[in-house]
Every structure is written in structure tokens, then in C-alpha cells.
Gaussian input, Z-matrix of N, CA and C with variables (Angstrom, degrees):
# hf/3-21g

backbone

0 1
 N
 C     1     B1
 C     2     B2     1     A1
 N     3     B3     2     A2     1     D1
 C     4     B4     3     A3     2     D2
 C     5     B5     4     A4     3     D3
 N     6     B6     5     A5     4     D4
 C     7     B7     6     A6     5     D5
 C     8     B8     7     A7     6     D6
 N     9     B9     8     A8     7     D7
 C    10    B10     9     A9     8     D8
 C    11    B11    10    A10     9     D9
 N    12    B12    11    A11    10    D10
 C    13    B13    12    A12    11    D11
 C    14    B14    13    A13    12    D12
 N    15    B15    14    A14    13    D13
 C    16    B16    15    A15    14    D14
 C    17    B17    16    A16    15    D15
 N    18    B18    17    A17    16    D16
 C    19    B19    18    A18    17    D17
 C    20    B20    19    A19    18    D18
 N    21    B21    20    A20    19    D19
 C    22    B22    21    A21    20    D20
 C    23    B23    22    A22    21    D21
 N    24    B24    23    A23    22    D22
 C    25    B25    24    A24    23    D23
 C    26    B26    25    A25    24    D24
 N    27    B27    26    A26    25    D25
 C    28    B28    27    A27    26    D26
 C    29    B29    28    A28    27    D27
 N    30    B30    29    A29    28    D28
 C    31    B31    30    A30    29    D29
 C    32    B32    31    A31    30    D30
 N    33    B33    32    A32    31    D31
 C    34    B34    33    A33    32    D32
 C    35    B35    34    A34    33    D33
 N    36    B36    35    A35    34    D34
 C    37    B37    36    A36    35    D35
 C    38    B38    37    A37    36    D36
 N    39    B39    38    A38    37    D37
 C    40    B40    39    A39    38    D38
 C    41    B41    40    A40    39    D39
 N    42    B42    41    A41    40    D40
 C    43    B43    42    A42    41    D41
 C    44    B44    43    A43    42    D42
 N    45    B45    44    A44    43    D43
 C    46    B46    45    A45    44    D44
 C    47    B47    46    A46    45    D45
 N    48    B48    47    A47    46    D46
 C    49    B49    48    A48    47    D47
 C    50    B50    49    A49    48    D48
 N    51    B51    50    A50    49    D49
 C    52    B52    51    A51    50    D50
 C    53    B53    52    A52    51    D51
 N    54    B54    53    A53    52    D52
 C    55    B55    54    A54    53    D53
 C    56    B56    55    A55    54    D54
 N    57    B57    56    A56    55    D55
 C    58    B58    57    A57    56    D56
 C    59    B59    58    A58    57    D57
 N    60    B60    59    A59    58    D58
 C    61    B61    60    A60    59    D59
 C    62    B62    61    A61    60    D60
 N    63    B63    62    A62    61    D61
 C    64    B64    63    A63    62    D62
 C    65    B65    64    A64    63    D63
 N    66    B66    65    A65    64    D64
 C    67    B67    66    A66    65    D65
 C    68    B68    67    A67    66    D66
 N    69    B69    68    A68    67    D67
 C    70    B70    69    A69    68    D68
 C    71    B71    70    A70    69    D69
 N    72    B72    71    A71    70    D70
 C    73    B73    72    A72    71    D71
 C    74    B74    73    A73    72    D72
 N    75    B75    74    A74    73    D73
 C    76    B76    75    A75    74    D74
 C    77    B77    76    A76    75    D75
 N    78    B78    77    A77    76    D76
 C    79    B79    78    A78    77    D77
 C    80    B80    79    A79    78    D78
 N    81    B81    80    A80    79    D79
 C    82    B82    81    A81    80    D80
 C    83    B83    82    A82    81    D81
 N    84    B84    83    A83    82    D82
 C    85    B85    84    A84    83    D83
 C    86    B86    85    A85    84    D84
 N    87    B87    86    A86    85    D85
 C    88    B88    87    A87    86    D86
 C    89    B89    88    A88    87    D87
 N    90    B90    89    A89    88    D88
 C    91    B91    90    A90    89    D89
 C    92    B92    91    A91    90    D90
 N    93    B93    92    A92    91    D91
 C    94    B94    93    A93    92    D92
 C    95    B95    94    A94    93    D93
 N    96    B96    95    A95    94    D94
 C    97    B97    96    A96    95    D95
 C    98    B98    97    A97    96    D96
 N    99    B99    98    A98    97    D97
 C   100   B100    99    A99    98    D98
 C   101   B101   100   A100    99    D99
 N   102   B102   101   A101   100   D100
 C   103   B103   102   A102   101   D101
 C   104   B104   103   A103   102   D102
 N   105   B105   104   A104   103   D103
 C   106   B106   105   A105   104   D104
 C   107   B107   106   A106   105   D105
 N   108   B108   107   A107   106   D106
 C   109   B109   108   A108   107   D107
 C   110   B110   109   A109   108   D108
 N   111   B111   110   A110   109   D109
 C   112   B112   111   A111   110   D110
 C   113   B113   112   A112   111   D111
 N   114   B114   113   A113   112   D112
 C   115   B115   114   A114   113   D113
 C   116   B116   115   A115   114   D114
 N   117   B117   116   A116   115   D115
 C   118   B118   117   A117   116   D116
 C   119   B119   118   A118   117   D117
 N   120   B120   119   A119   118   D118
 C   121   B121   120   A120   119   D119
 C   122   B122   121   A121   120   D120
 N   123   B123   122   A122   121   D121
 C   124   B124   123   A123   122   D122
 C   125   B125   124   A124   123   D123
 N   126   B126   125   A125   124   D124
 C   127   B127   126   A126   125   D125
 C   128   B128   127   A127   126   D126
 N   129   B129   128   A128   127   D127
 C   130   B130   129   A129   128   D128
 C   131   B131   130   A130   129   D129
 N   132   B132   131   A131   130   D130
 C   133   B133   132   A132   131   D131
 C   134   B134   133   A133   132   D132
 N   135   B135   134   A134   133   D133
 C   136   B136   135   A135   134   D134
 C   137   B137   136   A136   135   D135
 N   138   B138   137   A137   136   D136
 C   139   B139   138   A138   137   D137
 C   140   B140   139   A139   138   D138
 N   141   B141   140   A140   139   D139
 C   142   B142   141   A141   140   D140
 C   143   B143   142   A142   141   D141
 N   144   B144   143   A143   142   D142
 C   145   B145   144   A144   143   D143
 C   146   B146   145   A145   144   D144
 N   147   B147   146   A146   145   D145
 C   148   B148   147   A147   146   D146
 C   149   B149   148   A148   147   D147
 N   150   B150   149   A149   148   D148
 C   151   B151   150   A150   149   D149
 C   152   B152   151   A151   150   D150
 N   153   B153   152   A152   151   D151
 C   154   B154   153   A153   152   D152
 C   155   B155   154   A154   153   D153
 N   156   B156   155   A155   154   D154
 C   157   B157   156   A156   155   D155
 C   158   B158   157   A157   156   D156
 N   159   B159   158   A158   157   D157
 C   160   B160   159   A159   158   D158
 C   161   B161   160   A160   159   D159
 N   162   B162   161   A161   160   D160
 C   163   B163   162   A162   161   D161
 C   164   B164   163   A163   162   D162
 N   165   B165   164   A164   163   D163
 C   166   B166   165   A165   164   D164
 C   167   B167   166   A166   165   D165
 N   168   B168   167   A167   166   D166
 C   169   B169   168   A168   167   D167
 C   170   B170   169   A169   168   D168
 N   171   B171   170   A170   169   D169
 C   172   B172   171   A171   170   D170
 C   173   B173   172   A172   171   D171
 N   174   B174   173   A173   172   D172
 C   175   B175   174   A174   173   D173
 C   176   B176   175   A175   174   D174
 N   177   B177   176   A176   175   D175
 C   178   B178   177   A177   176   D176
 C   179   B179   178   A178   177   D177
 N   180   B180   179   A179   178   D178
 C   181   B181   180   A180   179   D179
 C   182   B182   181   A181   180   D180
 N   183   B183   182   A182   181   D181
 C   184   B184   183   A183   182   D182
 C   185   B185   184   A184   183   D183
 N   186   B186   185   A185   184   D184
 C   187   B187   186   A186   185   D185
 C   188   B188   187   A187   186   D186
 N   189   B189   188   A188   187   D187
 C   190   B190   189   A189   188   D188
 C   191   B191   190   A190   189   D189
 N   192   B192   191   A191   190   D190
 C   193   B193   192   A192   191   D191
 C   194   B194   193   A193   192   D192
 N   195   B195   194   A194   193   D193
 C   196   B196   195   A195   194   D194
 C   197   B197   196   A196   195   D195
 N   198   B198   197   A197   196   D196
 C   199   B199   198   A198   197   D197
 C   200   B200   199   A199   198   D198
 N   201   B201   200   A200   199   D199
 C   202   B202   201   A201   200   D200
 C   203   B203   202   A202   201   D201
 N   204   B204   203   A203   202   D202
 C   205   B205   204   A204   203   D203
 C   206   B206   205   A205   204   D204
 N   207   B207   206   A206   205   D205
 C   208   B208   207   A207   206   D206
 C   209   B209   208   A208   207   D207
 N   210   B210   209   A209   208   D208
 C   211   B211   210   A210   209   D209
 C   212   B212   211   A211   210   D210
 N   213   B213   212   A212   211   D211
 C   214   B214   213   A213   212   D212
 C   215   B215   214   A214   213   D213
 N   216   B216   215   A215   214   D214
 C   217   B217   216   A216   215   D215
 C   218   B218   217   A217   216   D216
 N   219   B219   218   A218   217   D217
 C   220   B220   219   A219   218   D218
 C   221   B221   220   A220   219   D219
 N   222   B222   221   A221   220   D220
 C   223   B223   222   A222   221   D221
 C   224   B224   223   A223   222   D222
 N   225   B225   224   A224   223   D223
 C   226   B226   225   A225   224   D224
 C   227   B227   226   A226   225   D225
 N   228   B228   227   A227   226   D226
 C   229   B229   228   A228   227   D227
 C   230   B230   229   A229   228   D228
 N   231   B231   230   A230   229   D229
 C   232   B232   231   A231   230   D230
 C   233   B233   232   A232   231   D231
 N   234   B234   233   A233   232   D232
 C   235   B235   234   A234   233   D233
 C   236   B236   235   A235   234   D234
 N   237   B237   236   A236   235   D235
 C   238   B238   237   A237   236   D236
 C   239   B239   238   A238   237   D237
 N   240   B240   239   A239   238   D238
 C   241   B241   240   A240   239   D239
 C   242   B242   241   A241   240   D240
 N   243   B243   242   A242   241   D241
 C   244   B244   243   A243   242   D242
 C   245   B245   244   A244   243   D243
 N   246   B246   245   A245   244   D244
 C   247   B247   246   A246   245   D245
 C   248   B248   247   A247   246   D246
 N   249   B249   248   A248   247   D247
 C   250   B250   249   A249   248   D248
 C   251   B251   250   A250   249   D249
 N   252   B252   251   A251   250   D250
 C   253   B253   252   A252   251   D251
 C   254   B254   253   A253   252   D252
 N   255   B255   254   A254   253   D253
 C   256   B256   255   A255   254   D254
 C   257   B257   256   A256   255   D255
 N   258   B258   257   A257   256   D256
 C   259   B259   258   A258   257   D257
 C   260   B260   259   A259   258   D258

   B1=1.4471
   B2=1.5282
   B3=1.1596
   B4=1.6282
   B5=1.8408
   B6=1.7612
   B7=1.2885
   B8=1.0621
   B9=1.7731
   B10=1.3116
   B11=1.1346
   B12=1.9247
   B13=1.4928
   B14=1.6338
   B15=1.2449
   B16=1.2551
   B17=1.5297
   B18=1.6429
   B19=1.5724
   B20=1.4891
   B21=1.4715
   B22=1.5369
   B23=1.6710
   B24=1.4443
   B25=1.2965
   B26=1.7437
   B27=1.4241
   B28=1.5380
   B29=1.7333
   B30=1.4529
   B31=1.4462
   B32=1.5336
   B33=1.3970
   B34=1.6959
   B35=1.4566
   B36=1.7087
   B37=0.9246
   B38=1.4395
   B39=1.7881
   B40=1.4709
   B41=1.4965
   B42=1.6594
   B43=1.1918
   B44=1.0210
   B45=1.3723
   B46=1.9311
   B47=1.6356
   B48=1.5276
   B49=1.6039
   B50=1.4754
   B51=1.0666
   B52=1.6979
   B53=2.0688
   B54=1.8136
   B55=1.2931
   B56=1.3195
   B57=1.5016
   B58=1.9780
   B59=1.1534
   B60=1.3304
   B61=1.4962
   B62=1.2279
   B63=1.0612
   B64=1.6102
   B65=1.8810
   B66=1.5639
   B67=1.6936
   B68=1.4109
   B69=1.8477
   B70=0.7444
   B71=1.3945
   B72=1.7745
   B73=1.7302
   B74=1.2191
   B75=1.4046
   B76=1.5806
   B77=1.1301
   B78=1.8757
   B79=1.3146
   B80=1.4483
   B81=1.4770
   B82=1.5156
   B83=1.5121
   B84=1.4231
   B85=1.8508
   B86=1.3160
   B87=1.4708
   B88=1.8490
   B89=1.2083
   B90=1.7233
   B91=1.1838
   B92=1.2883
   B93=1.2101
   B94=1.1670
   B95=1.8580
   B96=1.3481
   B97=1.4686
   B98=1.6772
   B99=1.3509
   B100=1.2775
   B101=1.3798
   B102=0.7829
   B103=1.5863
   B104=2.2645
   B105=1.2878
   B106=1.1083
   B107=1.6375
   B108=1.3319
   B109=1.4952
   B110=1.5806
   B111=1.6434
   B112=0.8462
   B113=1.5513
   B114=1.5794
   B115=1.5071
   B116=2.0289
   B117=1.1429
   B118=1.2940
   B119=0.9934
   B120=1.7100
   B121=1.7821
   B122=1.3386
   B123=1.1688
   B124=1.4490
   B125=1.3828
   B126=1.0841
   B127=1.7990
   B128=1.8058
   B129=0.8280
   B130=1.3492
   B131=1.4737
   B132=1.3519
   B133=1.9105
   B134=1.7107
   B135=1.1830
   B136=1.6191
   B137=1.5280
   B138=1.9216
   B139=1.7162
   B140=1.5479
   B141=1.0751
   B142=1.7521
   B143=1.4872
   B144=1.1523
   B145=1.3071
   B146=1.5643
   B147=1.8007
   B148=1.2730
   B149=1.5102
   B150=1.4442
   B151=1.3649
   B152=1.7461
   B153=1.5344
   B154=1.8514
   B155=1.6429
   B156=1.9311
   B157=1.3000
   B158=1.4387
   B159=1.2905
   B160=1.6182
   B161=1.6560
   B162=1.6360
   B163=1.1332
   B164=1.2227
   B165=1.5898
   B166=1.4320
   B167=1.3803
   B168=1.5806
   B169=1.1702
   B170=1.4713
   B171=1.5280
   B172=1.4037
   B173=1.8706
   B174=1.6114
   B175=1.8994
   B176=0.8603
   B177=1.7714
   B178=0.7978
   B179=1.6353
   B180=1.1372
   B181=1.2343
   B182=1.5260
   B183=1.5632
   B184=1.2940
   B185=1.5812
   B186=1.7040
   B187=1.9187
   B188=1.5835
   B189=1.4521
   B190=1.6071
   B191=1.2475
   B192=1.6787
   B193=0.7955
   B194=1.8097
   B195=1.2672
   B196=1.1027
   B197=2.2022
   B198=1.3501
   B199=1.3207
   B200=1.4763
   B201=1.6093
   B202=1.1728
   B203=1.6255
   B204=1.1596
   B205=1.7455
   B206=1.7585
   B207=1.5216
   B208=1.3754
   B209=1.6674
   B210=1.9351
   B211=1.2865
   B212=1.2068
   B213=1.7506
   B214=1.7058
   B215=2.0270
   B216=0.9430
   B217=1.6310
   B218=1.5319
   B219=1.8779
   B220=1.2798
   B221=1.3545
   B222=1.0273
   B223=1.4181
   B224=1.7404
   B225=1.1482
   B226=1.7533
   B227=1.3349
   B228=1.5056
   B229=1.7505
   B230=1.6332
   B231=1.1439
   B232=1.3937
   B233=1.3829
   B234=1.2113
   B235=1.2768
   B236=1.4049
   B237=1.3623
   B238=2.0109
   B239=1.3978
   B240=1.0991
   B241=1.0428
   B242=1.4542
   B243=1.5381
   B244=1.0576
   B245=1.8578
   B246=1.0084
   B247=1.9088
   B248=1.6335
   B249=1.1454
   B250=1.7150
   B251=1.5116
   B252=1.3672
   B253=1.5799
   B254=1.6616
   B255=0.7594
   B256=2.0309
   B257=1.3502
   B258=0.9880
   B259=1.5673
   B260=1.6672
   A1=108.71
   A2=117.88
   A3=120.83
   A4=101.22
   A5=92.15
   A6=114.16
   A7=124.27
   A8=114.73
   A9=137.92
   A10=95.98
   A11=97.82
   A12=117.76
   A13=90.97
   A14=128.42
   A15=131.67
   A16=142.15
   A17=122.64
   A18=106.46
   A19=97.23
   A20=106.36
   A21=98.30
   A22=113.42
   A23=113.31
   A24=119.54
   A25=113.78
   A26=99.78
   A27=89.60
   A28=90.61
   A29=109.13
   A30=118.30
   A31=93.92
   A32=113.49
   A33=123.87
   A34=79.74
   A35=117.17
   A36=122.11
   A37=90.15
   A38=116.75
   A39=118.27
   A40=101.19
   A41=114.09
   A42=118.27
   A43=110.23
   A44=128.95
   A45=137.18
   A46=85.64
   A47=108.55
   A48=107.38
   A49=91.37
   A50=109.20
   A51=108.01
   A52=92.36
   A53=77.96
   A54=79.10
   A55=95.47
   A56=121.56
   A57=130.99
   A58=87.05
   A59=114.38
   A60=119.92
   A61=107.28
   A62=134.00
   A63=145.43
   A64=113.59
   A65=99.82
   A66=102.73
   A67=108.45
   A68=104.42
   A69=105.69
   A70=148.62
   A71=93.90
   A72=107.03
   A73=115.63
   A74=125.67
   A75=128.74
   A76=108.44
   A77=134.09
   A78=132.10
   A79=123.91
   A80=96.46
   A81=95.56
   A82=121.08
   A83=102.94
   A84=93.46
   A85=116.59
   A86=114.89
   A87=122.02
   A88=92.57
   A89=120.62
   A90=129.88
   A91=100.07
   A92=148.99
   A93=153.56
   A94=94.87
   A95=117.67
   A96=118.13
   A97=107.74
   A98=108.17
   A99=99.73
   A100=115.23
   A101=114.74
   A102=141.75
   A103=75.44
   A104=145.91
   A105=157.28
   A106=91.67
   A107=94.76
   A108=104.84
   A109=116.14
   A110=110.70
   A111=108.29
   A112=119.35
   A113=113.82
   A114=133.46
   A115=74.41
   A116=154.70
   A117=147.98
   A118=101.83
   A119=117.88
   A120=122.59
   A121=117.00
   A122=110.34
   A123=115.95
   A124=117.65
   A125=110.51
   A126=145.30
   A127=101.73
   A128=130.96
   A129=121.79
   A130=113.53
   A131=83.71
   A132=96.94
   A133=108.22
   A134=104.95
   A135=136.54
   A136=97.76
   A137=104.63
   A138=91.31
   A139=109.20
   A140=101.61
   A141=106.42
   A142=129.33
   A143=110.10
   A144=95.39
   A145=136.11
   A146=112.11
   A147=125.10
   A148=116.28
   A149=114.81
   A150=112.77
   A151=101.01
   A152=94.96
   A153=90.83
   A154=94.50
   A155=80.55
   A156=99.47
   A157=107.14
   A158=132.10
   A159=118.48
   A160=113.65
   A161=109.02
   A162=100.92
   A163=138.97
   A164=110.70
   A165=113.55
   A166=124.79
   A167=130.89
   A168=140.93
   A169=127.93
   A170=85.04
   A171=96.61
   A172=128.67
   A173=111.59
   A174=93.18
   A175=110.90
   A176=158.04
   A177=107.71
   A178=88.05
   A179=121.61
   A180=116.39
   A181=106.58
   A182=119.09
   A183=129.01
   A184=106.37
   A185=111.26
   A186=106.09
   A187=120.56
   A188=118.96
   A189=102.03
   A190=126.21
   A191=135.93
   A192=164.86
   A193=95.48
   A194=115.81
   A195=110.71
   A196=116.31
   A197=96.63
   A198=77.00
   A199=118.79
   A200=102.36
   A201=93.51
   A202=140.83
   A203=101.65
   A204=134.69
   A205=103.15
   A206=116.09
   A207=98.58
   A208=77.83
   A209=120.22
   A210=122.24
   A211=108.27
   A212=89.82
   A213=99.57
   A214=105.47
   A215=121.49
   A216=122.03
   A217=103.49
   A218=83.30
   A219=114.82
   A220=112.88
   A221=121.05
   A222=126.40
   A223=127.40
   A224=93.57
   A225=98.06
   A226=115.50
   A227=107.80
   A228=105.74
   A229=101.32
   A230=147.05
   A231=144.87
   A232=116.22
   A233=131.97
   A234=137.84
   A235=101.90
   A236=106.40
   A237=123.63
   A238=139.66
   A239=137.91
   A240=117.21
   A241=103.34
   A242=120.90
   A243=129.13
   A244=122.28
   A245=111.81
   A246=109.87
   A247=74.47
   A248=117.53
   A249=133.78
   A250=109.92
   A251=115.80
   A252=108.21
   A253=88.45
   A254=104.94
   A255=111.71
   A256=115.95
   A257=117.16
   A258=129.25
   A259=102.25
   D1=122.63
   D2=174.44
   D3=-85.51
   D4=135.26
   D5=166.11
   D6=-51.57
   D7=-64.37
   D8=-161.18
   D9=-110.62
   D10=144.67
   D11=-167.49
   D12=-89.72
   D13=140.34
   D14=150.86
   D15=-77.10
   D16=135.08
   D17=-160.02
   D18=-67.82
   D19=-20.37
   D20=-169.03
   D21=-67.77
   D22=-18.74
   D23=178.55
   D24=-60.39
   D25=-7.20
   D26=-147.22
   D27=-92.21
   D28=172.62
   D29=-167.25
   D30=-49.18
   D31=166.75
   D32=179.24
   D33=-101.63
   D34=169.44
   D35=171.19
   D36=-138.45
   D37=165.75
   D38=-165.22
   D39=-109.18
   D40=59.54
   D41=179.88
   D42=-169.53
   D43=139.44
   D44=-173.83
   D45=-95.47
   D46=136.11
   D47=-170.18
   D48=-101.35
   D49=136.37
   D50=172.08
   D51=-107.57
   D52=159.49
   D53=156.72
   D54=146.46
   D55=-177.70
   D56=-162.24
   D57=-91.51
   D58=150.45
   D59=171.59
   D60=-98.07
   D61=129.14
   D62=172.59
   D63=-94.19
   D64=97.53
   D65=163.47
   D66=-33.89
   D67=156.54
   D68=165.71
   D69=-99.66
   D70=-5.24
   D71=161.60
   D72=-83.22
   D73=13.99
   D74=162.10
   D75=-87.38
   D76=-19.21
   D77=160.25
   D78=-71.89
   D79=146.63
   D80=171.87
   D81=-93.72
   D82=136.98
   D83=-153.95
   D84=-51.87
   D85=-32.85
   D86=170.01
   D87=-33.87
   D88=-85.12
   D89=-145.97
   D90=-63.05
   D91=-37.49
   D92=-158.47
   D93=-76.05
   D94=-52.98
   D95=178.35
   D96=-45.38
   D97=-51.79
   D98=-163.11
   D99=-91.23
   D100=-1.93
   D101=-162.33
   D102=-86.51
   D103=-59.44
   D104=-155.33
   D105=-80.68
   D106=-53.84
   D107=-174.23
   D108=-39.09
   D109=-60.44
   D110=-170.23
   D111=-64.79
   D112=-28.10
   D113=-152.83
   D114=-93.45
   D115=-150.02
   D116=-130.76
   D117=8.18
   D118=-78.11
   D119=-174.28
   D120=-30.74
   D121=-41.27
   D122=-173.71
   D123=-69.64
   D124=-63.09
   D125=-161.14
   D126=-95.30
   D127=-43.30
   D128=-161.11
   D129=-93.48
   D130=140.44
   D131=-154.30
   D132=-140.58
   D133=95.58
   D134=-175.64
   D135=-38.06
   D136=108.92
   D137=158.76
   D138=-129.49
   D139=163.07
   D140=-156.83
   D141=71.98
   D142=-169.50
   D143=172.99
   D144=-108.71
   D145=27.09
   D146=161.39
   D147=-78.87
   D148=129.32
   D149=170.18
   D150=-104.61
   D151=148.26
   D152=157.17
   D153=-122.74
   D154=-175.92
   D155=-166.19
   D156=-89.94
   D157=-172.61
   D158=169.03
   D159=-73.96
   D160=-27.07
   D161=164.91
   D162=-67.28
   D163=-34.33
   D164=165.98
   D165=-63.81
   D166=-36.07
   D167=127.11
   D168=19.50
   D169=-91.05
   D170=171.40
   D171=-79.79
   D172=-18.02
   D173=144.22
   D174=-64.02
   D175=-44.21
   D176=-130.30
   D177=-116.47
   D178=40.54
   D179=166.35
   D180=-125.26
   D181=-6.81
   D182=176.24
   D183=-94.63
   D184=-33.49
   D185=156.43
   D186=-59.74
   D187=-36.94
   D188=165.06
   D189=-89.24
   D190=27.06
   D191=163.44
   D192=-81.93
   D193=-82.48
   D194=-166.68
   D195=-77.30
   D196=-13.69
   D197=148.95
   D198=-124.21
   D199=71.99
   D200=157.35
   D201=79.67
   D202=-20.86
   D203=178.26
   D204=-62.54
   D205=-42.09
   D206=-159.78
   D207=-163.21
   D208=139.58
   D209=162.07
   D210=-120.61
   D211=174.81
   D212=-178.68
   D213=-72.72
   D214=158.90
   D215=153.43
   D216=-167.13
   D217=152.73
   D218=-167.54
   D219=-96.97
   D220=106.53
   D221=165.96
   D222=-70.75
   D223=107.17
   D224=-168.00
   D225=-75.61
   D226=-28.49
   D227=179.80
   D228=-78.19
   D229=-40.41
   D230=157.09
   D231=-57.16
   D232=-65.04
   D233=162.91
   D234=127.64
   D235=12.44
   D236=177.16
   D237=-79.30
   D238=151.91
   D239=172.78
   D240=-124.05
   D241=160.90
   D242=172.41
   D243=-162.89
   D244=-176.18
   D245=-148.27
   D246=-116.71
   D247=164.32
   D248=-146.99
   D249=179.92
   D250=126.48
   D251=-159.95
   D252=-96.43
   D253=147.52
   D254=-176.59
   D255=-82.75
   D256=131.53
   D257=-150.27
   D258=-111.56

């Protein structure tokens, strides 16, 4: 049974996201929470038969955040932001 959810697990989307990458001590941790918040809800897609909670969710998409696994970026032609697994 795997612990950790993987970004690679998460839905593919049919688009290479461009955009500035925004550090993450330039976020404010609120915004930064929900900013995750919204992106699990969205994107995260249950395989097997472990569920998490939204909280677990969001560590463990805020632990590959901080190492590095996946950043925030800002998309200027949308005006969006979104979490991006690092390539």
C-alpha cells in the first residue's frame, strides 16, 4: 500500500501549463492553503482503495511543494494560478 499520494497520480490534463513560478515564502499561508484546497478538489482522483481526508490531501501536496516535486505558477494569459509537478 503506498503512503503518499503522487502528483503523477493526479488527472493528466490536455495542456503543458506555462507560466512564472511563484516561491513559496512569497505566499501567504491562507492563500497558499486554499490555493491547494481548491487544486485536490479539483484534480485529485482516488486510486485504490485508500481514501484521504482534505486535510491529508493537502500535506501531502503541500510536502511536494516544499520539496520541490511540484510548484505554484502563475499564469498571466488566464490570470490563474495552479500547482505543477516539476519536470
Amino acid at each position: 500500500m503506498k503512503e503518499h499520494h503522487s502528483m503523477t497520480q493526479q488527472r493528466q490534463t490536455d495542456y503543458q501549463e506555462e507560466g512564472v513560478e511563484i516561491p513559496l515564502e512569497r505566499i501567504n499561508p491562507d492563500t497558499l492553503r486554499n490555493l491547494i484546497s481548491e487544486f485536490v478538489t479539483r484534480e485529485w482522483e482516488e486510486l485504490g482503495a485508500v481514501s484521504y481526508t482534505l486535510d491529508q490531501k493537502i500535506e501531502q501536496v503541500l510536502r511536494q511543494l516544499r520539496e520541490k516535486r511540484a510548484r505554484v505558477v502563475f499564469d498571466a494569459t488566464s490570470g490563474t494560478c495552479n500547482i505543477v509537478e516539476c519536470r
